[in-house]
C-alpha positions, -999 to +999 in steps of 0.1 A: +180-425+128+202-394+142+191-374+114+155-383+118+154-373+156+170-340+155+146-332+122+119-341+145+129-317+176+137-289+152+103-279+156+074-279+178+051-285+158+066-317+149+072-332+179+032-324+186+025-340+151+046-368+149+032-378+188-011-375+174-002-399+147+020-421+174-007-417+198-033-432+174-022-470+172-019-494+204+010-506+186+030-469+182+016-455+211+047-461+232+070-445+206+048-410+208+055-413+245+090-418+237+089-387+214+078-368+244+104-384+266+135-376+242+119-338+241+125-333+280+152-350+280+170-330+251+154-298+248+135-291+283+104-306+306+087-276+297+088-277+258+077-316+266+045-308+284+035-280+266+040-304+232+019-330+249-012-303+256-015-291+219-013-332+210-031-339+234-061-316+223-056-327+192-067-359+204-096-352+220-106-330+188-102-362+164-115-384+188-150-361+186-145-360+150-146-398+146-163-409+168-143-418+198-147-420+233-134-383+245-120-395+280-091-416+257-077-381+249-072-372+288-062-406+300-033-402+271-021-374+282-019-383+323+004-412+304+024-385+290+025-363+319+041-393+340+065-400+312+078-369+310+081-366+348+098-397+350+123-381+321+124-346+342+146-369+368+163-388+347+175-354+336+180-339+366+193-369+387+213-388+354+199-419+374+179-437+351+179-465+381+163-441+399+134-435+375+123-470+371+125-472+410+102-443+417+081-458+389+080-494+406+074-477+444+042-460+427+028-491+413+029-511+443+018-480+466-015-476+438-021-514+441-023-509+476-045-478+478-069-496+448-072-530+473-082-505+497-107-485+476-123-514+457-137-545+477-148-559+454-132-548+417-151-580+400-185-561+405-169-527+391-147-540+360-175-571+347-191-544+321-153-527+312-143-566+307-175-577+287-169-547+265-137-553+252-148-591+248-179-585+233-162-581+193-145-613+196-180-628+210-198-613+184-172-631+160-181-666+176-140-659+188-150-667+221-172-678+248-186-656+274-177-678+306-192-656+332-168-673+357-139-661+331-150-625+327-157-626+368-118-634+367-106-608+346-124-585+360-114-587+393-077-588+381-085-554+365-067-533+388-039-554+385-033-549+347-037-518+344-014-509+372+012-534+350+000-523+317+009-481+326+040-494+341+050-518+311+045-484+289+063-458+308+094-485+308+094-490+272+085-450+263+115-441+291+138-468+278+133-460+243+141-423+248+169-426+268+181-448+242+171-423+215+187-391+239+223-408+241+218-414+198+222-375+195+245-369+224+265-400+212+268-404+246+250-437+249+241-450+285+211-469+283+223-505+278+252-496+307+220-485+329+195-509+324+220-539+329+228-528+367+192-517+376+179-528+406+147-523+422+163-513+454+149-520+492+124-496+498+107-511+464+119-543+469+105-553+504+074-539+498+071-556+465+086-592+484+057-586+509+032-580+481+043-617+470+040-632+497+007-616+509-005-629+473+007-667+481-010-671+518-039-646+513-074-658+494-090-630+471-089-607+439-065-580+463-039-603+471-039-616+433-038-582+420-004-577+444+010-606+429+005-590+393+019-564+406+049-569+423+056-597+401+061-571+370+085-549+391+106-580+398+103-593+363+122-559+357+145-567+373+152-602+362+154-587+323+182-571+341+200-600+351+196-614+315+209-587+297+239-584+321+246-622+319+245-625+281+267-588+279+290-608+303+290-643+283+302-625+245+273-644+233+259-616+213+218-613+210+215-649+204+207-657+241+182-626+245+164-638+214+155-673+225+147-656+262+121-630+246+108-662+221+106-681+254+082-652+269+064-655+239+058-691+236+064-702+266+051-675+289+040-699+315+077-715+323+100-680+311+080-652+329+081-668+365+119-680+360+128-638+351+106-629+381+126-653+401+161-640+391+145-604+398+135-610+431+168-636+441+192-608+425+175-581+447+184-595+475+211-622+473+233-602+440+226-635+419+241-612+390+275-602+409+277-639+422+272-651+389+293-625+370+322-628+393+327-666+387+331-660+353 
């Protein structure tokens, strides 16, 4: 794997290949952010962005070749741009903590500013929300329950808050892993084991919670997606951290992630919990201590 990153950075016009064809699946997406990542974190934040222009032209070339929606190109490469920002102070700071903090405080601060823009985000997402249903309509897949659609929609602003935030975790994660591979300095399991959201974060995320529980509406529930993720953070954490404590080896961690799999309903909510207790109370220091 070594040998395949540094092949990669020994040129630019590798990095900016390797990070189109990335770019092009859901699935690999996060890896092409990751590319990007690695590159300002090894090499420079200005080699980064200037990679992620050229790609991201590329982008909006192939998209017009194909077919595409052009804006898909530009929306890419503001995900890139906040990746590799979020890299520029891991570099500078060596806090990787601090990162995912910055990253968690801008979440909540959008969710608050998009509650405040959009009365009403049922009426704006509805056709966004019957667009992306309408193929597995079309397939006799699924039902269009107004009501259901109503519902997602109005959650809109929620997810995609969460769903940027979800990728510029796993793209910063995945190339600070892939940084310390070539440094053979490797830091990230240390790091991510004694995150913490913090208090800034953490209070206004706690009072994002509970405005969601004794408030009525599609802003409070979007708050609750929100500051639920950047506690469920947290609470992977305080998992990782237990089971690097216990000797158990990836056993534990393998049955947790099943769990969020198959059991999303009774796993997610007990992770946001130990997020949200260990912010405040140190669960994982009271719980690492006694063993």
């Amino acid at each position: 794997m070594r040998d395949t990153l540094i092949w990669a950075l020994a040129a630019r016009w590798r990095v900016v290949l390797l990070s189109v064809i990335l770019a092009v699946s859901h699935l690999t997406a996060p890896l092409a952010s990751a590319l990007l990542v690695l590159c300002a974190l090894a090499q420079s934040p200005r080699v980064a962005i200037l990679s992620a222009g050229i790609a991201g032209g590329l982008l909006a070339l192939l998209a017009i070749i194909i077919g595409e929606p052009v804006w898909s190109a530009p929306a890419t490469l503001i995900g890139w741009a906040l990746a590799i920002g979020m890299a520029t102070l891991v570099r500078r700071s060596g806090s990787l903590n601090l990162a995912l903090q910055l990253g968690s405080l801008v979440a909540l601060l959008s969710i608050v500013v998009w509650n405040m823009l959009l009365r009403d985000p049922g009426s704006v997402f509805e056709s966004l929300v019957m667009g992306l249903l309408q193929p597995l309509i079309s397939q006799g897949k699924l039902q269009a329950d107004p009501a259901v659609v109503r519902q997602i929609a109005e959650l809109m602003p929620g997810i995609m808050v969460v769903s940027i935030l979800a990728t510029l975790v796993i793209s910063l994660s995945i190339g600070r892993y892939w940084h310390g591979l070539l440094t053979g300095q490797q830091k990230f399991a240390t790091e991510f084991r004694e995150y913490r959201l913090g208090r800034i974060a953490g209070l206004i995320a706690t009072a994002g919670l509970l405005a969601g529980f004794l408030l009525d509406g599609p802003g409070a529930a979007n708050l609750v997606v929100v500051a639920g993720a950047v506690f469920f953070v947290q609470g992977l954490a305080v998992a990782h951290a237990l089971v690097k404590k216990s000797g158990l080896g990836f056993m534990p961690l393998m049955v947790l992630y099943a769990a969020m799999v198959f059991a999303a309903q009774l796993a997610i909510p007990l992770v946001l919990a130990a997020g949200l207790v260990d912010n405040w109370l140190d669960l994982r220091g009271k719980l690492i201590s006694r063993k």
